[in-house]
C-alpha positions as CSV (number, residue, x, y, z in Angstrom):
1,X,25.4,-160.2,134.6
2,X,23.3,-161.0,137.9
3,X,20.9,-163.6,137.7
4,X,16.8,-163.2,137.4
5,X,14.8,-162.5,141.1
6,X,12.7,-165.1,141.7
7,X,8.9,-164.3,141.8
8,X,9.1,-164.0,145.5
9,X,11.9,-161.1,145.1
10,X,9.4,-159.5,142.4
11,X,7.1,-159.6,144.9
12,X,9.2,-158.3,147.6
13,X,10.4,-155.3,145.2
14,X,6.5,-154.0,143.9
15,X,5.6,-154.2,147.9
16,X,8.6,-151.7,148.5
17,X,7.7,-149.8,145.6
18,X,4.3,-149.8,146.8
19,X,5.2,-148.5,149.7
20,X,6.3,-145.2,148.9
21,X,2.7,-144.4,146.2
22,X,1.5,-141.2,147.5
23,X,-2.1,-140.1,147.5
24,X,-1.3,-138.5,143.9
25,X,0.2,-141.4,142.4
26,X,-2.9,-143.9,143.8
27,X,-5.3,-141.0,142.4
28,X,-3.4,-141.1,139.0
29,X,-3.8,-144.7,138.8
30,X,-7.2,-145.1,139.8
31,X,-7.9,-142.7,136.6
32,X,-5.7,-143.0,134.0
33,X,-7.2,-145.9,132.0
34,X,-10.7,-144.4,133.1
35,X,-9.7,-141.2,131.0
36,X,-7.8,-143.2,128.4
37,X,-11.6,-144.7,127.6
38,X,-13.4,-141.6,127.9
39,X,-11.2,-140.2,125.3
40,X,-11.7,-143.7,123.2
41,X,-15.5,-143.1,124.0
42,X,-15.6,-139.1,122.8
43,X,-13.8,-140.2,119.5
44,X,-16.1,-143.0,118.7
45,X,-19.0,-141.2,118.7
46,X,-17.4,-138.6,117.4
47,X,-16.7,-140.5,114.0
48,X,-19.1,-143.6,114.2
49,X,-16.0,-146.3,114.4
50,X,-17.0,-148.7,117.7
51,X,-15.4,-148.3,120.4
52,X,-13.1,-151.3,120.3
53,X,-11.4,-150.1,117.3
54,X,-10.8,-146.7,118.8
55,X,-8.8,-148.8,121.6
56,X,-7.3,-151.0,119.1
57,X,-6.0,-148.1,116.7
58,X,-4.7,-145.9,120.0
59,X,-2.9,-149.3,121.5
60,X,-1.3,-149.8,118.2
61,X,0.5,-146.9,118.2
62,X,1.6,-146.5,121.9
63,X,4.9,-148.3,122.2
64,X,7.8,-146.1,121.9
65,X,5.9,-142.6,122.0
66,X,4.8,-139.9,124.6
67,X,0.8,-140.1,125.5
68,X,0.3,-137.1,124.0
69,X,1.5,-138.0,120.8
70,X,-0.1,-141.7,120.9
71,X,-3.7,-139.3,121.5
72,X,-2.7,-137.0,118.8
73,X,-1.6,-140.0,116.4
74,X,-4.9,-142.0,117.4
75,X,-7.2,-139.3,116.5
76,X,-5.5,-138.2,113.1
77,X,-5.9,-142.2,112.2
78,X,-9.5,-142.4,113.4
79,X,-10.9,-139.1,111.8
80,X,-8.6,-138.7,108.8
81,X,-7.3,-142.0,108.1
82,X,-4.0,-141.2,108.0
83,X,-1.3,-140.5,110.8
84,X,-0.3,-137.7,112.6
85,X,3.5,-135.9,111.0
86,X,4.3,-136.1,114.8
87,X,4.1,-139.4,115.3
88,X,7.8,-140.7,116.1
89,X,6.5,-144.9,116.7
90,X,7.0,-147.7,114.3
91,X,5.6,-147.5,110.2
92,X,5.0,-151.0,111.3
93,X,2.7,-149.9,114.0
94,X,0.9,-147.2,111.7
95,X,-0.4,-150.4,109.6
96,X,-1.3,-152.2,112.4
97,X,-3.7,-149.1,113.6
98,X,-5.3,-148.9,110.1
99,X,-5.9,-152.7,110.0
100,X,-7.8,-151.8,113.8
101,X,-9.7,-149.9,112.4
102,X,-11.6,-152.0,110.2
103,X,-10.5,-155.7,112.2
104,X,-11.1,-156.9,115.5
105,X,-8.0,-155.5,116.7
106,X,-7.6,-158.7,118.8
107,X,-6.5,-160.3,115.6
108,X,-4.1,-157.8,115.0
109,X,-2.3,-156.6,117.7
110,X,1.1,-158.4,119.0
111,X,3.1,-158.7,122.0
112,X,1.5,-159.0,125.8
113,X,2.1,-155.4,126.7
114,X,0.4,-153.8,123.8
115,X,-2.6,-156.2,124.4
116,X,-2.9,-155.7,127.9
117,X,-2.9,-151.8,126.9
118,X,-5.7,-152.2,124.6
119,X,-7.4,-154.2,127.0
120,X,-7.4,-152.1,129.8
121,X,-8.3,-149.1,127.7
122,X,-11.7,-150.9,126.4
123,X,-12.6,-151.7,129.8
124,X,-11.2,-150.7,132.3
125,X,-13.8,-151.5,134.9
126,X,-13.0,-155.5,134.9
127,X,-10.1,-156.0,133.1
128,X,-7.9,-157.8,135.1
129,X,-4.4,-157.5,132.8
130,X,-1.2,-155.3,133.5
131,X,0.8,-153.3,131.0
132,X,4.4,-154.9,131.8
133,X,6.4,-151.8,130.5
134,X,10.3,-150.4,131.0
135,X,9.1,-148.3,134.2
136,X,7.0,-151.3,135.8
137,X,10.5,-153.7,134.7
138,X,11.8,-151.0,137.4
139,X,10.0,-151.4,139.8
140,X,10.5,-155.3,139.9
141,X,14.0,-155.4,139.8
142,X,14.5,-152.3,141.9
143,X,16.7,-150.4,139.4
144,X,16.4,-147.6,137.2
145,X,18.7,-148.7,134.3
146,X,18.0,-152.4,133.7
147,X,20.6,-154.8,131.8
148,X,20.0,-156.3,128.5
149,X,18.8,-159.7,130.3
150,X,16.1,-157.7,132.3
151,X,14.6,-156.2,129.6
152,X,14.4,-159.5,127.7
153,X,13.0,-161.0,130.2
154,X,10.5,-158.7,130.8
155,X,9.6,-158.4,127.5
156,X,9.7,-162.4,126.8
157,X,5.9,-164.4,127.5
158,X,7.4,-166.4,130.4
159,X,8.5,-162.9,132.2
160,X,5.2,-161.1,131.4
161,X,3.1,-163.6,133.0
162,X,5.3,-163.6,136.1
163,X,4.8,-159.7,136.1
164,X,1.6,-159.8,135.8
165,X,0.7,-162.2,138.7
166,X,2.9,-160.7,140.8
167,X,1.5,-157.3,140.5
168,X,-1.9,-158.4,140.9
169,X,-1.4,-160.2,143.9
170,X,0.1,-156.8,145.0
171,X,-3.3,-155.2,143.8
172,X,-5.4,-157.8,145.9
173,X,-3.9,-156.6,149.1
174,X,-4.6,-153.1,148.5
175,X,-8.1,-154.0,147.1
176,X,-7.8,-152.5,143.8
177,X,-7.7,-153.5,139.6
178,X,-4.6,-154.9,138.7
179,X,-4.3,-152.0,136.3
180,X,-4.8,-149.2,139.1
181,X,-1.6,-150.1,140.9
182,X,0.4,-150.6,137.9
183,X,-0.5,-146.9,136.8
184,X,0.3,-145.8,139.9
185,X,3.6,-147.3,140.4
186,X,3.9,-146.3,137.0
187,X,3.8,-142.4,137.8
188,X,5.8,-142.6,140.6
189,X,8.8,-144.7,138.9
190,X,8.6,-141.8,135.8
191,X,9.1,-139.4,138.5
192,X,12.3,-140.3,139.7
193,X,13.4,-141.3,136.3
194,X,12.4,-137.6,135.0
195,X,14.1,-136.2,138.2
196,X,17.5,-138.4,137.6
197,X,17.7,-138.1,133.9
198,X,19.5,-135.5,132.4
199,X,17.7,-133.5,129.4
200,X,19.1,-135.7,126.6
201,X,17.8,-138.7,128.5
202,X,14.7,-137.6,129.2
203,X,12.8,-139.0,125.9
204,X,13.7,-142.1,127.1
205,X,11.7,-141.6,130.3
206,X,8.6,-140.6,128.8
207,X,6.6,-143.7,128.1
């Protein structure tokens, strides 16, 4: 088992990365949490429940499911009160996105990468966090199947913060939100994985 890069190899690794974001995968990034709040936005005043909840219910359910499913789950939740049959995520999760709805969903969501989700969803015109996910773990270690030590660390609060502030200094060189270039980096990382994995893989690829 190879030892940990140091921040200045992360570093090195997102600028390569970086390196190869087309115009499509910048474009994708510079939208994605934009769209992820206009959807928030429609349902809100759709049903009447702020905002912030919205966020909160569709960050609740996101780990471990495709986007469409986390929209489709969201909405079922949000209008109905009850989850989608589709949904595929955590029962643990589910409660979490009905306590959202009626909590500040700052005092119940868990883990760095689901906050940072909700918080880039709510506003994504300032937000200055980064959704440290599997695809954006490789990118930083330059890998597309990462060991069991990776993904601990990644996953652990002393390797999320060191993700984090290495991707937004990335973000300051190319003048843009944290949250852009991690979006974009994530589309172009799911692109090779999708065109590497085979078709039982593949699920494992999508989010």
């Amino acid at each position: 088992m190879k030892s940990l890069p140091t921040s200045e190899e992360l570093l090195i690794n997102i600028r390569k990365w970086s390196e190869k974001l087309q115009e499509h995968h910048w474009q994708a990034g510079r939208t994605w949490y934009k769209h992820a709040n206009q959807l928030c936005i429609a349902l809100s005043e759709e049903t009447g429940a702020p905002i912030a909840n919205v966020c909160g219910v569709l960050a609740a359910l996101s780990p471990q499911v495709s986007w469409d499913v986390n929209i489709r789950s969201c909405e079922a939740v949000v209008r109905l009160g009850k989850i989608d049959k589709a949904y595929t995520g955590y029962k643990a999760n589910v409660e979490k996105a009905y306590a959202c709805l009626m909590a500040d969903p700052l005092e119940i969501l868990g883990g760095l990468k689901v906050l940072a989700f909700y918080k880039n969803i709510l506003d994504p015109v300032s937000s200055e966090d980064v959704t440290i996910d599997t695809h954006i773990g490789r990118v930083l270690f330059d890998k597309m199947s990462l060991e069991s030590n990776e993904v601990s660390y990644l996953f652990s609060k002393r390797g999320n913060l060191e993700a984090q502030e290495v991707i937004q200094k990335e973000s300051r060189r190319h003048k843009v939100r944290p949250h852009v270039l991690q979006a974009a980096l994530w589309v172009c990382v799911r692109e090779l994985a999708q065109a590497r994995a085979d078709k039982d893989q593949l699920p494992l690829y999508i989010k």
